[in-house]
C-alpha positions in Angstrom: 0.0 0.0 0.0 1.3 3.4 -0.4 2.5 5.5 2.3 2.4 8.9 1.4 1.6 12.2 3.6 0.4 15.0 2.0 -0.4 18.5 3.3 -2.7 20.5 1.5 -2.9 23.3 4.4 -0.8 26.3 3.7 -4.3 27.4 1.2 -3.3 30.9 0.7 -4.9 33.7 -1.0 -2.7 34.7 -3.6 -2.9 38.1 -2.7 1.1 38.8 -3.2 0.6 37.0 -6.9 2.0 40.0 -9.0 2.5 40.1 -13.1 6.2 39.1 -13.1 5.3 35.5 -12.2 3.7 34.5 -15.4 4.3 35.9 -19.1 1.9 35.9 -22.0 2.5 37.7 -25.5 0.7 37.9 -28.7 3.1 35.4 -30.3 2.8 32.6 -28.1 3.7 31.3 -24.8 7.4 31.1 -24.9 7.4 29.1 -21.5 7.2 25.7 -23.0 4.0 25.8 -20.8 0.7 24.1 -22.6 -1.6 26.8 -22.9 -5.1 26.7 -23.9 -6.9 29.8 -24.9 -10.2 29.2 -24.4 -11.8 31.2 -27.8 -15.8 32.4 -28.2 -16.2 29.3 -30.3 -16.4 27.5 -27.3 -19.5 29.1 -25.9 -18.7 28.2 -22.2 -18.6 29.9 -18.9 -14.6 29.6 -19.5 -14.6 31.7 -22.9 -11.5 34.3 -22.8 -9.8 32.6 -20.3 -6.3 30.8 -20.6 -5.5 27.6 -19.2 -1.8 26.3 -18.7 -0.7 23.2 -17.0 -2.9 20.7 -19.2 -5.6 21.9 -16.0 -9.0 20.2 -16.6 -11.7 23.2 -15.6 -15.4 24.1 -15.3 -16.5 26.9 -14.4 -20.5 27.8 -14.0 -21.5 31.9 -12.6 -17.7 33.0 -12.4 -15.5 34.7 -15.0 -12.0 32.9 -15.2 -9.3 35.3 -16.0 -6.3 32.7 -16.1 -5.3 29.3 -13.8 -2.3 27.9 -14.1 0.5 25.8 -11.9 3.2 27.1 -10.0 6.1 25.5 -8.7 7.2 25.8 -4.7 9.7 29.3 -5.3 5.8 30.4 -7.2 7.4 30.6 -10.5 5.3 29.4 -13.6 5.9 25.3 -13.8 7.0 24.1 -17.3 6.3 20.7 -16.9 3.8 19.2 -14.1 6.6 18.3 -11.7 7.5 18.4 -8.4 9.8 16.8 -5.8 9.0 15.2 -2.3 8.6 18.0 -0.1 8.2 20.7 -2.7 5.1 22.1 -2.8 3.0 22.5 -5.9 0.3 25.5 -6.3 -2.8 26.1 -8.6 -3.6 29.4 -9.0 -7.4 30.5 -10.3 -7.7 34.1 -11.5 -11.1 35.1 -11.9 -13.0 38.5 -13.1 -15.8 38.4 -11.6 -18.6 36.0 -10.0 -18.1 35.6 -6.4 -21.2 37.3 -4.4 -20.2 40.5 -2.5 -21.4 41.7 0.6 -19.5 44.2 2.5 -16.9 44.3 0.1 -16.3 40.6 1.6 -17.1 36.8 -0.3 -17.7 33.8 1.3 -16.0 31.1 -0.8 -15.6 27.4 0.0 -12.7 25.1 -1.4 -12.1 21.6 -1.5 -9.3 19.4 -2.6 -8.3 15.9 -3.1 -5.2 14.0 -3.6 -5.4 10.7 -5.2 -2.8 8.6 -6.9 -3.0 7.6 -10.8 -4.7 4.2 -9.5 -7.4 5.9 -7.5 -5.6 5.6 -4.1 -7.5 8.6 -2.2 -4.5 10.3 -0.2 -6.1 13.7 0.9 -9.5 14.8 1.1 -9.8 18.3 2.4 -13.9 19.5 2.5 -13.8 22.8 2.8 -10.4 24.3 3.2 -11.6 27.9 4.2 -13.9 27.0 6.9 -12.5 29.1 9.4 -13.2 32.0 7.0 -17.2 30.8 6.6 -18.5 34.1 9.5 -16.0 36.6 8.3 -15.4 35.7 5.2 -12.6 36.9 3.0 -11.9 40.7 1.3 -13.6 40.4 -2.4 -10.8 41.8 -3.6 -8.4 38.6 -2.2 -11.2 36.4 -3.7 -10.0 37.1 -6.7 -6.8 35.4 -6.7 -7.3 31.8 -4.9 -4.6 29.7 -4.8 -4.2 26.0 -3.1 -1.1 23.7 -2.6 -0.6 20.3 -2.3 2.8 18.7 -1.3 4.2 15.5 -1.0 6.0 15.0 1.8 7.1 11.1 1.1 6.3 9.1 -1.4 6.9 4.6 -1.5 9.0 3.9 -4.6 6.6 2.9 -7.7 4.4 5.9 -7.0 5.2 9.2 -9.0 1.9 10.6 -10.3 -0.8 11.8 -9.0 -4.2 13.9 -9.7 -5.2 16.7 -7.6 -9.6 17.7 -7.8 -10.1 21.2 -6.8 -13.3 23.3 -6.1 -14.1 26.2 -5.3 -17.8 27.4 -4.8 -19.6 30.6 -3.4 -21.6 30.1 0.0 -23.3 32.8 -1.1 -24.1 33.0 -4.4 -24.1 30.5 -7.6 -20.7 30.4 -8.7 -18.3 27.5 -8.6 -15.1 26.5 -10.2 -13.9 22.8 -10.5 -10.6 21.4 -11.9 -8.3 18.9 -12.0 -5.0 18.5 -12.8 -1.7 15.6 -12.9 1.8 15.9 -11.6 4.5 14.0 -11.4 7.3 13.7 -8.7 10.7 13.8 -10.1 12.7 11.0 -10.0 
């Protein structure tokens, strides 16, 4: 059976998130990062938004900006890799979507570890509990960003799929995702 530890606390608001940690230009990503524009062909709640990081994403009554991975020093991953101990971060970006009130939102965000065979490692219910009286500044809610970290892994195991979501306790809007890494050998 696999022994692994993960610690998915450390959920911070990406407040401190500033331009310099991700490029984009009008002749392509020259990260070597998979992006995927999402274009008004595709007629979804996600149109205009860009996705790196191969990231699987829904999004219903929210407005995604950008979500991509980034690596433990918060610099823009180029592949979906990671080493024990090093933690790995999603980052959603969103316009608009989450209900207001008193310049505060009230989000919710789950997440759940699992190896490529199904082996459930983490399941974290609602990561911003502590947050569900006062809730968080609006303006915070607009940046989210969650970790995951593997803190020791059995030989034979290197991948893994991390399930996010994020919803609004007071309002409709929700964002779900999913996305693979690997730990480097």
């Amino acid at each position: 059976f696999m022994k692994a530890i993960i610690s998915c606390y450390n959920i911070t608001l990406a407040v401190s998130l500033t331009c310099c940690l991700f490029s984009c230009s009008s002749g392509g990503d020259k990260s070597g990062v998979k992006t995927k524009p999402v274009t008004s062909a595709d007629k979804t709640a996600l149109t205009g938004a860009t996705i790196k990081n191969d990231i699987d994403l829904e999004a219903t009554g929210v407005k995604i900006k950008e979500v991509y991975l980034l690596d433990a020093n918060r610099e823009l991953l180029a592949e979906n890799v990671t080493g024990v101990g090093e933690k790995i971060y999603v980052v959603i970006k969103t316009d608009t979507g989450w209900a207001k009130e008193n310049g505060k939102s009230f989000i919710g965000a789950s997440e759940r570890i699992s190896t490529k065979s199904g082996n459930v490692i983490v399941d974290a219910e609602d990561i911003f509990k502590d947050y569900e009286a006062s809730g968080i500044s609006a303006v915070d809610a607009g940046v989210i960003s969650l970790s995951a970290v593997i803190t020791q892994a059995d030989t034979g195991v290197e991948n893994f799929v991390v399930q996010f979501r994020i919803w609004d306790k007071k309002g409709k809007g929700e964002v779900k995702g999913k996305y693979k890494f690997r730990i480097r050998k």
